[in-house]
C-alpha positions as a Python dict, from the first residue, in 0.01 Angstrom:
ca = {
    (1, 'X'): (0, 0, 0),
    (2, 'X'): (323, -118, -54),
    (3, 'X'): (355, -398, -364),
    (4, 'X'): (394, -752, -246),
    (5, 'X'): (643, -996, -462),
    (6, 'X'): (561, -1357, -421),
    (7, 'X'): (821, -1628, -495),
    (8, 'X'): (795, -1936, -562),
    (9, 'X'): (982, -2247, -527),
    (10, 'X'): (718, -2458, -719),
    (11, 'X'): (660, -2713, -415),
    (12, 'X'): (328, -2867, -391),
    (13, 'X'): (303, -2792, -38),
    (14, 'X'): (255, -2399, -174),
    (15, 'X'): (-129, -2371, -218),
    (16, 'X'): (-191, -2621, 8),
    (17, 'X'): (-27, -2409, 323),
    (18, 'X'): (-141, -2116, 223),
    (19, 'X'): (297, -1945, 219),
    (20, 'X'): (572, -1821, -50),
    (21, 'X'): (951, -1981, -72),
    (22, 'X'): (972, -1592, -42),
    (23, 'X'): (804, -1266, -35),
    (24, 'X'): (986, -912, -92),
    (25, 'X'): (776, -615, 26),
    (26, 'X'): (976, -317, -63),
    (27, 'X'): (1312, -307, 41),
    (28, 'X'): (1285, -626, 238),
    (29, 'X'): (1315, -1025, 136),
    (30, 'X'): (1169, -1285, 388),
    (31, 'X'): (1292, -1616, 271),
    (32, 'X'): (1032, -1941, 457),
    (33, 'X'): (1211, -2186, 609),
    (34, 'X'): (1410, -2381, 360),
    (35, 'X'): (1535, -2722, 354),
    (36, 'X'): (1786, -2926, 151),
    (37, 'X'): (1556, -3023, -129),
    (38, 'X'): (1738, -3079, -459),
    (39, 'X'): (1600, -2934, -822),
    (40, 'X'): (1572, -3301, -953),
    (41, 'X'): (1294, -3478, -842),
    (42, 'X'): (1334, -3854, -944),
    (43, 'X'): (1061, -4051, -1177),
    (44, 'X'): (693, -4016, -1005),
    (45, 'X'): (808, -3874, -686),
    (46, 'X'): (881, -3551, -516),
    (47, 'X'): (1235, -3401, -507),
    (48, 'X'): (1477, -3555, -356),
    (49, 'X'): (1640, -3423, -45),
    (50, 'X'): (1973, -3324, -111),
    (51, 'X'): (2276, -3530, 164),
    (52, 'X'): (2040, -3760, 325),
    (53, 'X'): (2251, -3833, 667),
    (54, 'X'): (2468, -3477, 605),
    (55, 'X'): (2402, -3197, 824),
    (56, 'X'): (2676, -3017, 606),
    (57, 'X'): (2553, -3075, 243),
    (58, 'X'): (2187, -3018, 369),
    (59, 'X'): (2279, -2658, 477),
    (60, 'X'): (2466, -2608, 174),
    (61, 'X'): (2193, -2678, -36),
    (62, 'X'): (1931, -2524, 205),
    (63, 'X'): (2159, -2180, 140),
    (64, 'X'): (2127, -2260, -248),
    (65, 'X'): (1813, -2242, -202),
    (66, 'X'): (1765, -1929, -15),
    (67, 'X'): (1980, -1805, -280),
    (68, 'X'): (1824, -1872, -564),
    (69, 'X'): (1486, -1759, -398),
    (70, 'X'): (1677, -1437, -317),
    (71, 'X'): (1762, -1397, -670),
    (72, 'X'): (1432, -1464, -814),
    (73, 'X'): (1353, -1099, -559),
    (74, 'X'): (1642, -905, -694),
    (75, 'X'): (1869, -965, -356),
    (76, 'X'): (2153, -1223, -302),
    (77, 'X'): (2320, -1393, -26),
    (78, 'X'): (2530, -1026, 53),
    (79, 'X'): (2210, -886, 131),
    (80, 'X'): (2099, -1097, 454),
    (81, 'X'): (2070, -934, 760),
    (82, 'X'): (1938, -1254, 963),
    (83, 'X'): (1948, -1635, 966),
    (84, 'X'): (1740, -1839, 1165),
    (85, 'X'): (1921, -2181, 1154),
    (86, 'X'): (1656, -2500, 1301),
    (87, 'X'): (1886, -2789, 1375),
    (88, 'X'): (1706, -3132, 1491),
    (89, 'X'): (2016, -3244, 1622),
    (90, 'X'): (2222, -2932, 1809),
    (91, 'X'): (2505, -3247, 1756),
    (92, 'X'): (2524, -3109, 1413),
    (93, 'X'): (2565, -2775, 1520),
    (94, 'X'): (2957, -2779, 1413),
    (95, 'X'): (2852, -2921, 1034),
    (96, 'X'): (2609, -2655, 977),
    (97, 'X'): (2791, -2332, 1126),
    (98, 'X'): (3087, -2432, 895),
    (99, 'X'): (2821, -2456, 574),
    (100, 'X'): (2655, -2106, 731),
    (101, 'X'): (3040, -1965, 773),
    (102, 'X'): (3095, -2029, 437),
    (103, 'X'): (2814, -1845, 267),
    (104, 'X'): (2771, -1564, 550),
    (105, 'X'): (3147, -1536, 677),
    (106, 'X'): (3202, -1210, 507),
    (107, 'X'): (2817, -1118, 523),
    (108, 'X'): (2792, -1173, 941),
    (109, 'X'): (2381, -1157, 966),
    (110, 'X'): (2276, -1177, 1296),
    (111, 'X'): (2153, -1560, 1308),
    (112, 'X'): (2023, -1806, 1561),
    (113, 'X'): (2062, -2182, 1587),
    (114, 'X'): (1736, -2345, 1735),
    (115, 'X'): (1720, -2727, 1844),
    (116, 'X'): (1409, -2862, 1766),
    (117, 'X'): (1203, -3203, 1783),
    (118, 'X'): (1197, -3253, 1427),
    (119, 'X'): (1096, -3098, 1086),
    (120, 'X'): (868, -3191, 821),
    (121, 'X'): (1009, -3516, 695),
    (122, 'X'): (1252, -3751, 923),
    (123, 'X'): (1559, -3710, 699),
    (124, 'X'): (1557, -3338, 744),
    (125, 'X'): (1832, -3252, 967),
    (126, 'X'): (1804, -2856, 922),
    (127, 'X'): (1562, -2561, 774),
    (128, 'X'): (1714, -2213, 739),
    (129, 'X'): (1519, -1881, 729),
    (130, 'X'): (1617, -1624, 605),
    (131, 'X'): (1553, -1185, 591),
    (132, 'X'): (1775, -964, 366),
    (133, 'X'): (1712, -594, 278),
    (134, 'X'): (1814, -465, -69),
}
């Protein structure tokens, strides 16, 4: 049997679901669908999503995210070899492929951008999956 690395992001949400901000089996990191939420929670809340309103600053800190989950399973941003990109609002489509083209210009995983009805919380604007292979 292959070992199974479990990441996690520390959210709440974790046990409760029953999933991993990432799992690497092998040669192979699945990042979960990962939104824009910031490493500072405020005073007796949850964290606090980052560009409330901002398509763009969402999906950068959505690919921070992913990154830093990535790390945490010995793979970066360079090894991604797919995006899924779920958009709430395919308006925002032009925002979020520039903050995707920034951190996967180079990189060019095959990727999808999906409209959907909505995501966990109203103020989410766009979740980002993600697969590399190391």
């Amino acid at each position: 049997m292959t070992e199974r690395q479990r990441i996690s992001s520390g959210s709440p949400y974790e046990p409760v679901i029953g999933f991993s901000r990432a799992v690497r089996v092998g040669d192979t990191v699945y990042v979960s669908g990962t939104v824009a939420w910031g490493d500072d929670p405020p005073p007796a809340c949850r964290r606090q999503l980052v560009g409330p309103g901002d398509a763009y600053l969402q999906a950068k800190q959505a690919i921070a995210n992913i990154e830093k989950a990535l790390q945490q399973a010995g793979a970066s941003l360079a090894d991604v070899v797919r995006t899924r990109v779920y958009l709430t609002d395919m308006a925002h489509f032009d925002d979020v492929a520039r903050a995707h083209g920034e951190a996967f210009g180079e990189i060019r995983p095959a990727s999808s951008f999906i409209g959907v009805a909505a995501l966990a919380d109203r103020e989410m604007l766009v979740e980002i999956e993600a697969v590399a292979v190391v």
